[in-house]
Structures are given as C-alpha cells and as structure tokens.
N, C-alpha and C positions, 0 to 999 in steps of 0.2 A: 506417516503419510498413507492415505487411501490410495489401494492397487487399484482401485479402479479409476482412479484420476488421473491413472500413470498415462490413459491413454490421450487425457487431454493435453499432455506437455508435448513437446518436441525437444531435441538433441537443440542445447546454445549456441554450439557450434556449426553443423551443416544443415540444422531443421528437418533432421529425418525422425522416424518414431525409436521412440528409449524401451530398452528391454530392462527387468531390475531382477535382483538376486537377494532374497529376507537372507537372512545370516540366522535370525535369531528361530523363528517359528514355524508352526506346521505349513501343510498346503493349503489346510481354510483358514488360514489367516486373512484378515482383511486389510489388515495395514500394518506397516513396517514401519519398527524401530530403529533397526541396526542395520542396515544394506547399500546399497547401490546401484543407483541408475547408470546406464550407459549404453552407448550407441555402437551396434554391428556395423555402421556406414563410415565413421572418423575414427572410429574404436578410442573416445573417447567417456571418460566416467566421472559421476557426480555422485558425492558421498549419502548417505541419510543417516544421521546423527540421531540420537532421542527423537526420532519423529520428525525431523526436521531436513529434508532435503538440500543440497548446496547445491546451486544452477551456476554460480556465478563465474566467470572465465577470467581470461587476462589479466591486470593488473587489479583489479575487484576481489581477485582468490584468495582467501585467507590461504597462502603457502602454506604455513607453519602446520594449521590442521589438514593440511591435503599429504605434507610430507608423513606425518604422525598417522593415520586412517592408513597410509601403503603400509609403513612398517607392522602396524598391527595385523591389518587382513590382505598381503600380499598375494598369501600361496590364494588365496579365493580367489583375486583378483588375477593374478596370472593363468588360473584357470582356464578364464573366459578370455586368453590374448591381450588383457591388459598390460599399461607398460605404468608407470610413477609416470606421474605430470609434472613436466619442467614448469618454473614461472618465468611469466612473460616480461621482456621485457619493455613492451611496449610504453611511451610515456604524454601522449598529445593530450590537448590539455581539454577535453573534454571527460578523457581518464583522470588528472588530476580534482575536477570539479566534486566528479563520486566519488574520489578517492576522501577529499576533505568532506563530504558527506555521511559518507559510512563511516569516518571516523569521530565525527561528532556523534551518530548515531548510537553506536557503541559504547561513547560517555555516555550519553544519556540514558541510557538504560540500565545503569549501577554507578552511581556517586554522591558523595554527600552533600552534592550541592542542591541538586535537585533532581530528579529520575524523571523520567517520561511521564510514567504514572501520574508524578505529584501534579507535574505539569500539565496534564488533560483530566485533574480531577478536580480543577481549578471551577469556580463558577461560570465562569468567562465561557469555558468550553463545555459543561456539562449542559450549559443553558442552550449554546451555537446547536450542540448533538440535537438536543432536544428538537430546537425549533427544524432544524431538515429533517430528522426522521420525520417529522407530522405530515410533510411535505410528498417526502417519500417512500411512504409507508404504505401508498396505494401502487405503486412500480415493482415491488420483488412477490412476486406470486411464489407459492408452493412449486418442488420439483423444476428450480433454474438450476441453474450452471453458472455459478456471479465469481468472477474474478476481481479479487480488491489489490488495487495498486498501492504500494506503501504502505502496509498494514499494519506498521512498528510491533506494536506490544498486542497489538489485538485489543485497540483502543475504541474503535469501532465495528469492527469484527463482531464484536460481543453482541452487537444488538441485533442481530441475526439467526444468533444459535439456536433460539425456539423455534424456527420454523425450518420445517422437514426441504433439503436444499443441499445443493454441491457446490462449498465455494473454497478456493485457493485462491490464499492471500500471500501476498512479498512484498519482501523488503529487502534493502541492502545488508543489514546487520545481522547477523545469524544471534549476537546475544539478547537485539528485540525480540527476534522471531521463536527461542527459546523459551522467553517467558510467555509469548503468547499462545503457543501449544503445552506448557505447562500449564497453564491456567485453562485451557479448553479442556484437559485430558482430563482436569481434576476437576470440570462440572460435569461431563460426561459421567463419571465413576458417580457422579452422586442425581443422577438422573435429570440434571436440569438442561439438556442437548437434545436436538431434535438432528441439528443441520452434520453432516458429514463434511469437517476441514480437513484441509493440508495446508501445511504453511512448506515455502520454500526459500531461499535465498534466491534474488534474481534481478537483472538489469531492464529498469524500466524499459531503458533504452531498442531492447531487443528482448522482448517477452518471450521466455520457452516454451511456446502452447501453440495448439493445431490455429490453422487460421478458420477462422469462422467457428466456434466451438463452445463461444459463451452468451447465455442471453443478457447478458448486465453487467456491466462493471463500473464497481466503485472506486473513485480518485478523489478522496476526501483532506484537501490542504499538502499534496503532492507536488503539482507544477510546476510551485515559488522555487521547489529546490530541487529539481534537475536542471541539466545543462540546455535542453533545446526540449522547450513543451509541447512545439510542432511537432518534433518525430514522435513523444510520447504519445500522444494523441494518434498519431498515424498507426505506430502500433495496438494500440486499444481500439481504432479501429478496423483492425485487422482480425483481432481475434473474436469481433463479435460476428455474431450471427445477421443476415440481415432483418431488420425491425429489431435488432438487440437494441440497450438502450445503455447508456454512457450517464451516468449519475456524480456530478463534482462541487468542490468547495473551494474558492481560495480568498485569499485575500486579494480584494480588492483598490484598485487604481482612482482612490477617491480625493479629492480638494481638502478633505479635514485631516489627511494621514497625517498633514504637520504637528496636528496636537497630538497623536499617539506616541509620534518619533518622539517628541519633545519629553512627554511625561517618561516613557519607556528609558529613555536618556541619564531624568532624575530619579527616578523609582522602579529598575527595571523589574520587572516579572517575569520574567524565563529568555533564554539564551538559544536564539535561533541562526542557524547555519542556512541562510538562502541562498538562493544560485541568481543567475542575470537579471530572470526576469521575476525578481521579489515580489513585484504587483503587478498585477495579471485587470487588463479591461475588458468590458462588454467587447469590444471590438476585436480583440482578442481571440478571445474565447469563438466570438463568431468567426475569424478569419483559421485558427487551426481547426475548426468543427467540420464548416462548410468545406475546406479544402478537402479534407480526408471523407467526404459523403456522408458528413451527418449536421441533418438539420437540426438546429440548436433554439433553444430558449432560455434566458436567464434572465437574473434580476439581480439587485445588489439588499442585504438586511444587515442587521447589527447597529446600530448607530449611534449607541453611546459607549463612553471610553472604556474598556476592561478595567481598572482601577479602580470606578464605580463600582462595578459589576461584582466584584470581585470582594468587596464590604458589605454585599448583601448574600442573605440566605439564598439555595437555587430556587424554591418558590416564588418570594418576592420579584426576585430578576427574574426570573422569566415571564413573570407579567407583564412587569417593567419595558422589559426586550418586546413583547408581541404588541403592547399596544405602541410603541414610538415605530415597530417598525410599522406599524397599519397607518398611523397618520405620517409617516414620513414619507410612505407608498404615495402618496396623493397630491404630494407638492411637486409638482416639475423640477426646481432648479434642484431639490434635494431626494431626489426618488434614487437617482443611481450614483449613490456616495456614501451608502452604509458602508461598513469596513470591512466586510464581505461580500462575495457575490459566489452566487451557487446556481448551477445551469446542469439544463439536461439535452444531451443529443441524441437522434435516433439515428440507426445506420438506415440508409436507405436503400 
C-alpha cells in the first residue's frame, strides 16, 4: 500500500483519519509491505499484509488472520496501545449476504473448477471490457484520484496502469486482492506501470475513505452482488468529489434474460453468487443516482447470447458485438434490452 493514499482512507469504524506503522522499511519508503493501519480515536487497527491492507470489521474479518497478525507483531502492536481484536458477533442478515459473498469470492480465486481469472478471460468478457473502455477512455484523465469498487483480481484495474494516476481498489476477498497486487507489483518491477495502486480489503457497504476525495470511481458488474445498491451508491457518492464522476456496469433487467437463464441452465459457463437485486434497470440506476445527487446517463449493449460469443475468436466478436449493438441502438422496442447496461453519473 502507497503512504500516501493512507491519507485518503478513514478508520471503518468511527471515520476518523488512520495513522500506520511500516514494520519492514526505511523512512523513504513509499509503501508498505508489512504494517498496520489504525486509529488514535477507537484505538482500533487494520493489518497490511504483502501489500495489501485489511479494512474489513465485524462479521466480514477474517478472525483467524487478525488472531495470527497479533501473535506475530503484538509487542509493536502494544506499543502504540493496541489491544487483539475480539470477533464480532453480530449476525443480521445483511452480514450473512457478504458473508456468502466473500466466501464464493475466495473460491473463486483458487479452484479447479474455474478461477476468476479463467472466467474474465472468457470472450464474453474481454469483448464487454473492450467495448466500455472505448466508451470510457475519454473520462479518466491523467493525475485522478479513481477508487474502483469490487476490484477482485484486478480484472479491470489492469487497464489503467499505464496512465500516470492514484487509484485504490477493494474487494471483499483478501485472496482476490492478493493476486491482484501480485500481478501489479510484478508489472511495476518490469517497468510496464505508470499508475500508483493500493489494494485493500473493504465493505462496499461503508467505504473507508475521506468524503469527497475522489474524482472517479469505477463499479464495474458490482451491484448485482451487494445486499442494498442504494446505499452502495450513496456511499460512492459520498466519496467523490463534486463533478467527480461515477463510471458502471451491470447486468441488465431485459425481456430476453429468459434465453440466457435457459441456456446457462443447460450449458452453464461460470458460477455466480448474486444478491436481491441480480438485474439491475435503467430506472434503477436513475432512481439510486438521482437520489444520492448525481445526474445519470445510461443505456443498455451486449445483445447476443455469451455462448455465441464465446465460439468465436475476440476480434471476430467484437465486431460481431459493435455492429448488432449499433443496429439494435436504433429499434425502440429493442434498444434497452441488451444484456447489459452501463451508465455514468456525475456528482453534482
């Protein structure tokens, strides 16, 4: 984690500012390996692992490494008035939704059924990336401040690192978010980084960062799998800046879903854990936008089945994809029924 991003977080717990302690390095060091955030205000603390921060509280805490972390660096820890963090035993069932969340998460990030990875390197998804970044490629200017919600493996993270930029990304799963600062650390050491990340563990629900403090943040296929994507939204816009701008993806609440459920039924292609609201509408999107003060735009793309998609090479489909969505843009009954929809809000 970059020190100097420490000062965009806040304490999970009372949202005061985090002080941290490197374990491993000099005083120019610029980012921490081995340390610990935490707060002079609740004198509470959040570990940093290989680079990788732990935000996450309550019932969300991997115990097991929070008990493990005290035994190893206690006397440091007691230094600065620390105490070992009890687990919570809180259990409403908004905690159980992340709970089954993060633990699919975790599968998916190391199994041999199929890994994150396999499954966003799929054509379906290389082709989706493709077509929003074109989209969005003119909104992340040099020298922001972009906080990406959901970040898993650094699946989308990646296509940022060229340009010179502060972004910290999270997720529920410390084992996504390990591979995704492994994989950043190790294009950095080979000079293909421009952008300065942190990845952290952390609840959408309650983002640990100053309010107002980012110009952009990305929520790319997020939504579907939180408990309430009003408050997600409420929080994201809270931490942007005003005229920040709010950049998302998800699946779409369209009339042909029956044939995806259908085929996905008899030939499924990857194993998703969604939450209530699995399809997410234009109206939607405009009703948690507008509520939380940001004027929204979207539209719906994608619109043939991934199954297709997914028999052809990514050049061919992505032809494929750009021109059915350009003539499918143009038909009224079927313009907002692709199987996606992707919007932008600004704060205002």
């Amino acid at each position: 984690m970059y020190i100097e991003h420490i000062k965009l977080l806040c304490c999970p717990d009372c949202k005061n500012k985090l002080e941290h302690i490197n374990f491993e390095s000099s005083s120019s060091a610029k980012e921490i390996n081995d340390g610990i955030l935490y707060c002079k205000a609740c004198n509470e603390w959040y570990p940093i692992e290989h680079g990788v921060a732990d935000l996450l509280t309550g019932p969300l805490a991997y115990q097991s490494k929070l008990d493990s972390f005290w035994e190893k660096h206690k006397d440091r820890l007691k230094s600065v008035n620390l105490q070992q963090r009890k687990q919570s035993e809180s259990n409403n069932t908004g905690n159980e939704l992340e709970l089954e969340q993060q633990r699919h998460s975790d599968w998916f990030a190391d199994n041999e059924e199929q890994t994150y990875t396999e499954f966003s390197e799929q054509t379906t998804w290389t082709c989706a990336d493709e077509i929003v970044l074109e989209e969005w490629k003119d909104e992340i200017s040099d020298n922001t401040n972009i906080l990406e919600i959901g970040c898993a493996q650094g699946r989308f993270t990646k296509y940022f690192y060229s340009q010179p930029s502060k972004i910290i990304g999270f997720d529920l799963s410390t084992k996504l978010l390990q591979t995704a600062n492994a994989t950043y650390q190790q294009l950095k050491r080979e000079g293909k980084v421009k952008a300065e990340v942190s990845f952290m563990a952390a609840n959408a629900l309650a983002i640990p960062v100053q309010t107002e403090s980012f110009d952009l943040a990305l929520c790319y296929g997020v939504l579907h799998h939180v408990p309430s994507p009003e408050d997600v939204c409420s929080e994201i816009s809270r931490a942007l800046k005003k005229g920040g701008v709010f950049l998302g993806s998800e699946n779409n609440k369209t009339i042909f879903r029956f044939v995806f459920d259908l085929m996905m039924l008899l030939f499924p292609l990857w194993k998703e854990e969604a939450g209530p609201e699995a399809l997410i509408s234009k109206s939607n999107i405009k009703k948690w936008l507008t509520k939380n003060r940001l004027s929204v735009k979207s539209h719906t793309y994608f619109y043939l089945p991934p199954h297709l998609i997914n028999m052809m090479g990514h050049k061919k489909a992505l032809q494929l994809l750009k021109a059915t969505d350009f003539m499918a843009s143009k038909i009224p009954f079927i313009k907002d029924n692709g199987g996606l929809i992707r919007f932008k809000g600004v704060k205002e």
